[in-house]
C-alpha positions in Angstrom: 80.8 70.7 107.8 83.4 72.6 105.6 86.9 73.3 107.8 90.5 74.0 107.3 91.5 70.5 107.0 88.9 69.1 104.5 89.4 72.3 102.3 91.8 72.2 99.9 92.6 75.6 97.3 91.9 74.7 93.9 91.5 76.3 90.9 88.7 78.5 89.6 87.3 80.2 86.9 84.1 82.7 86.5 80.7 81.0 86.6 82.0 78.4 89.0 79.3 77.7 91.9 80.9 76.9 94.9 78.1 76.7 97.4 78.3 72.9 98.1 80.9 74.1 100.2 78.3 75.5 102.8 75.6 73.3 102.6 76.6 71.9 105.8 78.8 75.1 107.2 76.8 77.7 109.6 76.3 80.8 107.5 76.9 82.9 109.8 80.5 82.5 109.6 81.1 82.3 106.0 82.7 85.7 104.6 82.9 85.4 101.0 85.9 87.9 100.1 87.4 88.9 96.4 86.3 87.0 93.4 83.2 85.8 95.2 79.9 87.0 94.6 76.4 85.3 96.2 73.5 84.5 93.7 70.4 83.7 95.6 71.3 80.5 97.4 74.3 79.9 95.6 77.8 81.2 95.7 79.9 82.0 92.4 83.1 82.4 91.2 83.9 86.1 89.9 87.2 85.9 88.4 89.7 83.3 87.6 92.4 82.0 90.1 93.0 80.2 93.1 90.0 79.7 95.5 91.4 79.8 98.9 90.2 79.7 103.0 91.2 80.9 106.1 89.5 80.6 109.6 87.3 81.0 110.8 85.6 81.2 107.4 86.8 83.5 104.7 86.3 82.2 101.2 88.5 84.6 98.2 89.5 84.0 95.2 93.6 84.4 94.5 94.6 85.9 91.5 97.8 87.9 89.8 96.0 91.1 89.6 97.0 94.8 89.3 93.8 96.4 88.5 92.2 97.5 92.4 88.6 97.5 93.2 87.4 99.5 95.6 86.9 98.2 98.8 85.2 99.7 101.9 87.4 99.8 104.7 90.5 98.8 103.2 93.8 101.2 103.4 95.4 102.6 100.8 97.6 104.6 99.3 97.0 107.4 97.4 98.6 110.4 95.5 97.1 114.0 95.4 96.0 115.3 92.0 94.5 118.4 92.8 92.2 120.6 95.0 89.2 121.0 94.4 86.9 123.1 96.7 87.0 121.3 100.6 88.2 118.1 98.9 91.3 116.7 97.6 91.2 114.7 94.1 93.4 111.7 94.8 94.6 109.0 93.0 94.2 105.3 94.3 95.1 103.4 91.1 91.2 103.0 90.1 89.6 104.2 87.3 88.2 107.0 88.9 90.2 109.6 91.5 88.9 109.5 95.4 87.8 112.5 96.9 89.2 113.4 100.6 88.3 115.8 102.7 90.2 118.1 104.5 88.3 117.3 107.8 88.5 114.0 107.7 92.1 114.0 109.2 92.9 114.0 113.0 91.9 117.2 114.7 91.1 119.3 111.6 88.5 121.9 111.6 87.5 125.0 109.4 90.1 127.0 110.8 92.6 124.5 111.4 93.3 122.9 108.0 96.1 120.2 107.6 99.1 120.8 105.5 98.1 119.0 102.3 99.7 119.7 98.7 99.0 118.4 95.5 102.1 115.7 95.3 101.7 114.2 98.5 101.3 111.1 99.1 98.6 110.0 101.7 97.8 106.6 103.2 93.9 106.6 103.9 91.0 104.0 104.6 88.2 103.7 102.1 84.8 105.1 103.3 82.5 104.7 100.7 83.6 102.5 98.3 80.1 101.6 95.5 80.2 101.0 91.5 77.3 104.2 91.5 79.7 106.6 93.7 83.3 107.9 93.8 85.6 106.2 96.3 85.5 108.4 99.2 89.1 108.6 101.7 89.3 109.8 105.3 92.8 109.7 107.3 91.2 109.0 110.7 89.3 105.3 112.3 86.5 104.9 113.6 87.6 106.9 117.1 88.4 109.9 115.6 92.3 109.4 115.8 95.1 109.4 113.0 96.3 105.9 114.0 99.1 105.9 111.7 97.1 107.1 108.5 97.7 110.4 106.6 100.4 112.4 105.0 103.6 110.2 104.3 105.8 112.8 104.6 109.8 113.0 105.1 110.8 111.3 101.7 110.5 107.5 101.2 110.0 105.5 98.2 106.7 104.2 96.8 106.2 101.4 94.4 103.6 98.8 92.9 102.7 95.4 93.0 100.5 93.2 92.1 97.5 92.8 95.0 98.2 89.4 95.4 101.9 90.1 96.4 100.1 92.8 99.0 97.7 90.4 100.2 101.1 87.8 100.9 102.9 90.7 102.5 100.3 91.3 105.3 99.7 87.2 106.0 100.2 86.2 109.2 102.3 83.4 108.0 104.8 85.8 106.0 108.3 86.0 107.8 109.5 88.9 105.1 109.3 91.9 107.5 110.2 90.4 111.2 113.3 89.2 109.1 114.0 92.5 107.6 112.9 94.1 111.3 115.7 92.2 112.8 118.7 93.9 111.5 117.5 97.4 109.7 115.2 100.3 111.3 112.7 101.3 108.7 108.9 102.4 108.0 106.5 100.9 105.9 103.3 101.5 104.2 101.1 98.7 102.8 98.3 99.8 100.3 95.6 97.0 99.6 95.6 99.0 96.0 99.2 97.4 95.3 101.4 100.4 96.3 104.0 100.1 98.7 105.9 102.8 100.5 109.2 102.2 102.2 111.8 104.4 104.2 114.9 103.4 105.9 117.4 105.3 107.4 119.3 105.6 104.4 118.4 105.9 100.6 121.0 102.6 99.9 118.8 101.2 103.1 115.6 101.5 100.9 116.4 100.9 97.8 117.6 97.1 99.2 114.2 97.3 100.9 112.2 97.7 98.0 113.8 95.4 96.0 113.5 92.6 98.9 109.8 93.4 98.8 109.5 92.5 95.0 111.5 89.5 95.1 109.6 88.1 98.0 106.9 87.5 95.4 107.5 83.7 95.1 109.8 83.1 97.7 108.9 80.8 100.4 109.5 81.4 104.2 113.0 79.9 103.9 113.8 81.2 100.2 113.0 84.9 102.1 114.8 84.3 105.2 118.0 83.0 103.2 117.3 86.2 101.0 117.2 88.9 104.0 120.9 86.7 105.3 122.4 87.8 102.0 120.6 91.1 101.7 122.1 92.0 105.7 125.7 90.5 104.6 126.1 93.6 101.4 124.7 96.0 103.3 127.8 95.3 106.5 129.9 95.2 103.8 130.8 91.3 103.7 
């Protein structure tokens, strides 16, 4: 039976079948992520990079991408284009702009509309997310409640990187922002689209932030914590 210690990541490229690794495994606890697609019986290799696992049984495959697919469920983050009727136009980085409606935010109604302007930057979950349909946003979960999604208002900084940088940012395993948490109050947004958005107390605050986010991107636990040390030591002054 496949498990943590007799996987190892390897590399992959498209076409590859990987469904000797389930022969054995029970199915029902095999989630095939990114880069994975199932063909009949078998299970294929979508795109080229580094095929990795983590329990209890999610197969993806790693790669440096920038281009984001639209995935149901996932947050992101998201810039207003335009208005158009009861929907905002809003652009996710895919090829085609998400549509959000103005009731899909935390106690909105016909009469009570939220404060939205073409500009804004929103973070949202992805509702409908098909090849065949437009991505569709809302700024709630599943209770009805804004649960720290919607407007990103009061300034802040937003940037891009690539997904798998994102994808390292939000590991368990990553030590980047309890290190960072340690010595500097700050907010963050993180986009599975690639876009970050930062604010700190002060703009010299989050600018430092930023830039610790992007050169995180092949640090190690103890390459970031010795980076955060330094970062903490210019911003006392030292």
């Amino acid at each position: 039976m496949t498990n943590a210690a007799q996987f190892k990541p390897r590399v992959s490229i498209p076409g590859d079948s990987i469904g000797d690794l389930f022969i054995e495994a029970d199915k029902s606890t095999v989630v095939l992520g990114p880069g994975l697609r199932r063909e009949g019986d078998d299970v294929v290799v979508s795109k080229a990079g580094v095929l990795r696992r983590r329990d209890p049984g999610w197969y993806w495959v790693d790669s440096h991408q920038k281009r984001y697919v639209p995935t149901r469920g996932e947050n992101v983050i998201g810039v207003v284009l335009a208005k158009a009727g009861d929907t905002f136009k809003v652009d996710i980085g895919t090829s085609e702009a998400a549509s959000l409606s103005y009731l899909a935010f935390e106690g909105a109604t016909k009469k009570n509309r939220p404060n939205v302007q073409v500009g804004d930057i929103v973070y949202a979950k992805q509702l409908v997310a098909s090849r065949d349909m437009e991505p569709e946003l809302v700024c709630v979960d599943s209770y009805g409640k804004k649960a720290g999604l919607g407007v990103l208002a009061g300034g802040g900084f937003m940037f891009q990187l690539p997904l798998h940088t994102v994808r390292k940012l939000l590991s368990p395993k990553s030590v980047l922002l309890s290190t960072l948490g340690k010595h500097m109050v700050f907010e963050i947004a993180v986009g599975m689209n690639g876009r970050i958005w930062v604010r700190a107390r002060t703009a010299k605050e989050t600018i430092c932030l930023a830039n610790a986010v992007e050169c995180a991107e092949f640090m190690n636990n103890e390459q970031i914590e010795n980076m955060c040390n330094k970062l903490f030591d210019v911003l006392a002054g030292f």
